[in-house]
C-alpha positions in Angstrom: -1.3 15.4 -15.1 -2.2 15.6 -11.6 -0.4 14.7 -8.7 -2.6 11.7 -7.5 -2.4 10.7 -11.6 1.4 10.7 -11.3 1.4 9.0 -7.6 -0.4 5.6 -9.4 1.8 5.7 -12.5 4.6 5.4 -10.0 2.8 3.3 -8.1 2.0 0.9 -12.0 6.2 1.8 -12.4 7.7 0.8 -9.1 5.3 -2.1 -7.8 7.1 -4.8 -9.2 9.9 -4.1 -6.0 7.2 -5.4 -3.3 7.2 -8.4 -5.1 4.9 -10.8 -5.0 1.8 -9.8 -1.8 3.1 -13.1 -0.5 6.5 -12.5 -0.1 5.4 -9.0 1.6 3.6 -10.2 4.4 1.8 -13.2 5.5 -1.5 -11.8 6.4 -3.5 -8.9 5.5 -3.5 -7.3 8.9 -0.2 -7.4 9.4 1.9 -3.6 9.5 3.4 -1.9 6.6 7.0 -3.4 6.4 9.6 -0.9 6.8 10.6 -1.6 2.7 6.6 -0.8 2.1 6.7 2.1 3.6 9.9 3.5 2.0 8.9 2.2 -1.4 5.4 4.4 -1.1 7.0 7.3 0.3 9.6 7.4 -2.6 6.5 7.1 -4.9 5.0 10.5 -3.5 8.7 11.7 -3.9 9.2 11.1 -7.3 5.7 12.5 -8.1 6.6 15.8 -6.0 9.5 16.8 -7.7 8.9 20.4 -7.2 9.3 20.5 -3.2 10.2 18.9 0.0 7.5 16.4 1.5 7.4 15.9 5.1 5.3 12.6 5.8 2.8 13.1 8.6 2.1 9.5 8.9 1.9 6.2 6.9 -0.1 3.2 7.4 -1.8 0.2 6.2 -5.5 0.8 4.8 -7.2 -2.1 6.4 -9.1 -4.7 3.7 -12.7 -3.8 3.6 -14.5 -6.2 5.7 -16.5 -8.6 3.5 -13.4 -9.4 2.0 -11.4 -9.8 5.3 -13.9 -12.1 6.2 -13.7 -14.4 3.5 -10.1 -14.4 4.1 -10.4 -15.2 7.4 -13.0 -17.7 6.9 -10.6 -19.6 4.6 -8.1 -19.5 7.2 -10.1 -20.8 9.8 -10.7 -23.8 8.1 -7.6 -24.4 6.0 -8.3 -23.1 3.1 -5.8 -21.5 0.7 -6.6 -17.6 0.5 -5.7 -15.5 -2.7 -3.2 -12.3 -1.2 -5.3 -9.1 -0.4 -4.5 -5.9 -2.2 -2.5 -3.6 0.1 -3.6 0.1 0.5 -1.1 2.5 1.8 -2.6 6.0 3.1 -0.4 8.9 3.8 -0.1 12.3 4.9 1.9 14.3 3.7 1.8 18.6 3.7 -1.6 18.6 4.6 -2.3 16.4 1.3 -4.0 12.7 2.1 -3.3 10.1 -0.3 -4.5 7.0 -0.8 -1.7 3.9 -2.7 -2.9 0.6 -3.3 0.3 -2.1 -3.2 -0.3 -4.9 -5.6 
């Protein structure tokens, strides 16, 4: 299994402690929490058993546009918008990874 393979099983496996997108932030442009960030490191953690990772940097994947769009769109006039799926990318040892939060 490769590494990015066992990154999203964790990432099946753990995302039920981001709870629901709603609870997690309030829009989809908003920063990583600090618990969203420690919850996707420890995913790349428990994926990389075999060595110590030092994170370069992680940060929030923005939405692609047409869908930010709509959001925004919806909240311009009132309308109530479905949660957008987080993506978390991260450095880490010269590896780049992409998470998605949902």
């Amino acid at each position: 299994m490769t590494s990015v393979q066992q990154v999203t099983n964790g990432i099946k496996k753990l995302v039920n402690g981001f709870g629901s997108k709603a609870e997690t932030y309030s829009h989809p442009l908003d920063p990583l929490s600090a618990d969203e960030i420690s919850q996707a490191t420890a995913i790349a953690r428990k994926a990389h058993k075999d060595g110590r990772l030092q994170f370069r940097y992680t940060t929030l994947v923005e939405p692609p546009k047409k869908d930010l769009l709509v959001y925004l769109q919806n909240e311009i006039s009132g309308e109530q918008n479905a949660p957008l799926d987080r993506v978390v990318e991260y450095d880490y040892n010269s590896d780049n990874c992409l998470m998605m939060i949902d």
